[in-house]
Structures are given as C-alpha cells and as structure tokens.
N, C-alpha and C positions, 0 to 999 in steps of 0.2 A: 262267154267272157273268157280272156286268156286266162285269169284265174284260177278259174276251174278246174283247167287242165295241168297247173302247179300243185307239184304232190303237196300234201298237209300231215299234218300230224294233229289229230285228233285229242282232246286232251279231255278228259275227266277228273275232274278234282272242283276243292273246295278255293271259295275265295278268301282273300285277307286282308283287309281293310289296311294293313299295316305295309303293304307289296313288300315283306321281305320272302312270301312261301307263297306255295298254293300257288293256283291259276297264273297269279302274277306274274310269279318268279320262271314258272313253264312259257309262259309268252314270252319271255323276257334271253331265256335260254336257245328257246326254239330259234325265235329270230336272227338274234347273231349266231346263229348257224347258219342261215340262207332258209329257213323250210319256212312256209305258214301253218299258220294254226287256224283250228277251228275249236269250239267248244261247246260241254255239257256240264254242265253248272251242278253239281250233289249235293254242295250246303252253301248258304252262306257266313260268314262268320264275323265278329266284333273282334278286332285284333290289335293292341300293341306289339312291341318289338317283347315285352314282355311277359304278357297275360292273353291266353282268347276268353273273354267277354261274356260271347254270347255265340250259341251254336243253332242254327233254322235250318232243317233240312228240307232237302227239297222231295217230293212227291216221287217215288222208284217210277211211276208213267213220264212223267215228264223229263228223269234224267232220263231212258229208255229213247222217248220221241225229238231228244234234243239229240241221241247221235244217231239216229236215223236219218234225222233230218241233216244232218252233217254229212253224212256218210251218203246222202243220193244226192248233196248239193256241190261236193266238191272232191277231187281226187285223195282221197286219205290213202295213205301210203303205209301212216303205223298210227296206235293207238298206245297213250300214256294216260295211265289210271294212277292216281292219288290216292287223296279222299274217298273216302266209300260210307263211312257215317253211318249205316243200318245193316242191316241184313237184308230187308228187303229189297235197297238199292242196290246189293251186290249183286242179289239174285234177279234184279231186271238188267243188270250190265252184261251178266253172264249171258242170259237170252239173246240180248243183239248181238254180241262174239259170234255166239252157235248161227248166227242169222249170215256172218259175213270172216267164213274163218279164212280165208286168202289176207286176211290185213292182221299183220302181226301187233299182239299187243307186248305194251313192257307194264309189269304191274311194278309200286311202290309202295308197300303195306305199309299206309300209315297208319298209323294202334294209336298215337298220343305226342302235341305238341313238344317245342323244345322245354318251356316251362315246366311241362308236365299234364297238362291237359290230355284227358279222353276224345282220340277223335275217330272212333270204334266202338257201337255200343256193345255193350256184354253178348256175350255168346255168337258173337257175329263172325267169329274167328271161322269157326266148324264152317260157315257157309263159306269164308274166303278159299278155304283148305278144299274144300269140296267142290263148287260149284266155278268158280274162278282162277284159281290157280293152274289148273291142266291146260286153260285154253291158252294163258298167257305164253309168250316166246320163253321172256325172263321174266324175274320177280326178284329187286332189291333188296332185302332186307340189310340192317345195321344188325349190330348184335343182341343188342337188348329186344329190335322185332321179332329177330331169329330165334331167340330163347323164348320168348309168350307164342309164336305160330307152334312152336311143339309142345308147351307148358314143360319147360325145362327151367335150373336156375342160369345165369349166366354163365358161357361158355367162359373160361380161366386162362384155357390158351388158344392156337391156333389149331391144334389138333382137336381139339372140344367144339371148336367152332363149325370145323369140317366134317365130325360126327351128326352136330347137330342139321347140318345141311344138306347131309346123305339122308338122314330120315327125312326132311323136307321134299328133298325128294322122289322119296319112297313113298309119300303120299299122295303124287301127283304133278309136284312140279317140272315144265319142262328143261330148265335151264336156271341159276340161282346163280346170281351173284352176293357173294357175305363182304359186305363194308366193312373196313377196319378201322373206321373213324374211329370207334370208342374205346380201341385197344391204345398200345403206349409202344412207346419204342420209337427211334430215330426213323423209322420207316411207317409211312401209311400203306399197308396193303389189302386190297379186292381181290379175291377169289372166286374164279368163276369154276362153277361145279356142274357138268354135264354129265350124264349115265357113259356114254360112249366114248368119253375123250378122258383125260387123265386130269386132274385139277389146274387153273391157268393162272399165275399170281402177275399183278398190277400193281408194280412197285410207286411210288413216286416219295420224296422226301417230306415231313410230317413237320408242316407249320406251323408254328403259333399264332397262329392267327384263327378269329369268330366269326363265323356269318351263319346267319340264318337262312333256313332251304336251301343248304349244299346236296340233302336227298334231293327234292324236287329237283337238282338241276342237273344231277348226274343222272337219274333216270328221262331228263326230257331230254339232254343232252342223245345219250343212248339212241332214245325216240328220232331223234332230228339225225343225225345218222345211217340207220336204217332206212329210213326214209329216203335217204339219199341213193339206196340200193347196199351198201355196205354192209360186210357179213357181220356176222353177230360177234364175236370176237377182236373185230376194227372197231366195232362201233362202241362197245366196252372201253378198247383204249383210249380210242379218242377222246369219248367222253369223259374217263378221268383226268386227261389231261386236259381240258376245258376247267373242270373244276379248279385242279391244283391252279392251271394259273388266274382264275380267278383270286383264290387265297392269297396266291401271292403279290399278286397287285394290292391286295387288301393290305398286306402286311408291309410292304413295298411304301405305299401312302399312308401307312401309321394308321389306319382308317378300320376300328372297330365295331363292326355292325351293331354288335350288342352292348351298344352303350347305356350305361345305367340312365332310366330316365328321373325326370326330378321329381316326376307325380306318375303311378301308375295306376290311380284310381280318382278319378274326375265325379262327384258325385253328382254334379249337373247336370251329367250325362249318362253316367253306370248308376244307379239308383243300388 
C-alpha cells in the first residue's frame, strides 16, 4: 500500500476523552502538517477541559508490542512520546528505541495535567532521567517540568532556567529545549540547549490567549518536521510558529479554549 511508504510519526501518549491534549491533539498537529501518524496507546484517561477523572494504564507489553507493531507496519520517520504513566512503561519504550535507534525520538515529559493532575507515578522520574532521556533527539520540558526533572525549586529567571538545563543535560540529555510559557514578559521565548552549539532563542510575541495541549502540539509539531527530513533546529522553529499561530487565531476569534464549564462533576457519571 502507498501508505506504507509515507513517512509517519509515531506517537506515544495518553488519550483525552476531552480531545483538547494527549493523542488527540498530536493527530490533530501532526496532520495539518502533511505527516501520518500511527499510534501506541500508554493510558487511557476520563477528561474534561477541566479535571482528568480517571487514569487506566495500559500494560508496559502492550505499549512495547503496539510500536513494534507500528514501527514494521509503516515508514516511521520520528517518534513522539507523551504520556509515560509508570515506570515500567517508560522502561518497555526505552527497549524498542534501543531496538530501532536510526528513528529519532522527541520526548515531552509529561509529570501532571493542566489542572494539576499526576500524570507520572512517583519515582518514575529517575527512570525517565535514566533509561529514556539519552536516546531521545530532544526532550521538552516547560519550566515547572524542568525544575521536578532535576528536583530543583523553580527557575526565577532566564539564566536559572539555563542552569537548570545544562544539568539536564549533564544527565543525559541529548538536546533540550526549556518552554517559556510560564515565564512573563512581552516575549515568549524557547531555548534550545545543545552540548556543542551555543544556546539558540525562539522569540515569538506572548499572547493572551488559553489553549490546552500547546506542549503536545509543539513537541508533535517538532515530530511532523523531522519527519519531513528537516534539521533539528528548522524544525524547532517551525514548530513554534505553528503554535503561536494557532494562539493567535485563538485570540484572533475571541475563542477561549478553557472556558469555565457549568458543571465539572456529573455524578451520574463520575461516581
């Protein structure tokens, strides 16, 4: 099938019953990119725009045999990792990497929803730090992921942040980009940190506007990039600019993803 031979971007992560994150929102990124996706399922999850619910992981064999099964059924080009949910899952993802290191992955350490939900059990960090991180290309973190991947408090400034990201990757990482979503200022900017290059800043202008799974989409973004053959530093840019103008169409059409709901607890349903 022609298919087959159309590069894919492989995705790993959780889903969200809510399609604003998670799997959703990577099929969603991927494709108005031009790439296919294939998928490996790690949890599934019970999700409003404001609450996750309910969290079922799935079996570290089965995410393991679902991109295998990917990975011999269709041209993967790159590999986008989310959700990770356990420890054991992280440590059967890391095994297929080491199974097929020619396919670049992008990791997205997700630790915990926008709400505030856990979506990283306890001590699962040391295994992402360890076993997962070195094989990844790049590895996203926000600030707030950036400060728990090191067990630091939050970085303050820019130069805090870039401290924290040199030890990041003095642990292993091979490439880090630090989000500055959650900093302030007239500017949003991403910092990409490599051992051999000098630091690389991704300026764009700093919206008011909310959407949920802007990580997911700049890391699949990224993915669907790469994928295209594009160096790792194009594919950076591009991708933030895929986001910003998302945001700004958002803000553009007045149109707040995170709009307060009228009920965020259905007892009919959520028991």
């Amino acid at each position: 099938m022609a298919m087959r031979r159309e590069p894919h971007v492989l995705v790993v992560g959780g889903s969200d019953s809510s399609g604003g994150a998670g799997i959703a929102r990577d099929i969603e990124t991927i494709s108005a990119i031009g790439v296919r996706t294939c998928l490996a399922v790690t949890a599934l999850t019970v999700q409003t725009h404001d609450a996750v619910i309910e969290i079922h992981h799935s079996p570290p064999s089965l995410v393991a045999n679902q991109m295998c099964a990917a990975l011999q059924a269709n041209d993967v080009a790159t590999i986008k990792i989310g959700m990770l949910a356990t420890a054991k899952i992280i440590v059967a993802v890391a095994a297929v990497l080491r199974k097929f290191p020619h396919v670049p992955a992008v990791l997205d350490p997700l630790l915990a929803s926008t709400s505030g939900r856990a979506l990283l059990e306890a001590g699962a960090i040391a295994a992402m730090k360890r076993d997962l991180m070195p094989l990844c290309c790049i590895v996203t973190p926000n600030l707030p992921e950036l400060a728990l991947l090191i067990g630091s408090e939050l970085a303050s400034d820019e130069d805090g942040a870039l401290q924290q990201g040199k030890r990041l990757l003095a642990a292993g990482a091979q490439a880090l980009l630090i989000k500055g979503g959650h900093a302030s200022g007239p500017q949003s900017t991403d910092i990409l940190l490599r051992f051999d290059q000098p630091p690389t800043r991704f300026d764009t202008p700093r919206i008011a506007a909310s959407m949920r799974g802007t990580g997911c989409m700049l890391a699949s973004a990224i993915a669907a990039h790469l994928a295209k053959a594009k160096p790792l530093e194009d594919s950076v840019r591009d991708g933030k600019l895929f986001v910003f103008e998302k945001l700004q169409k958002c803000r553009l059409n007045n149109h707040n993803v995170l709009r307060p709901a009228k009920q965020t607890h259905f007892p009919e349903f959520f028991p």
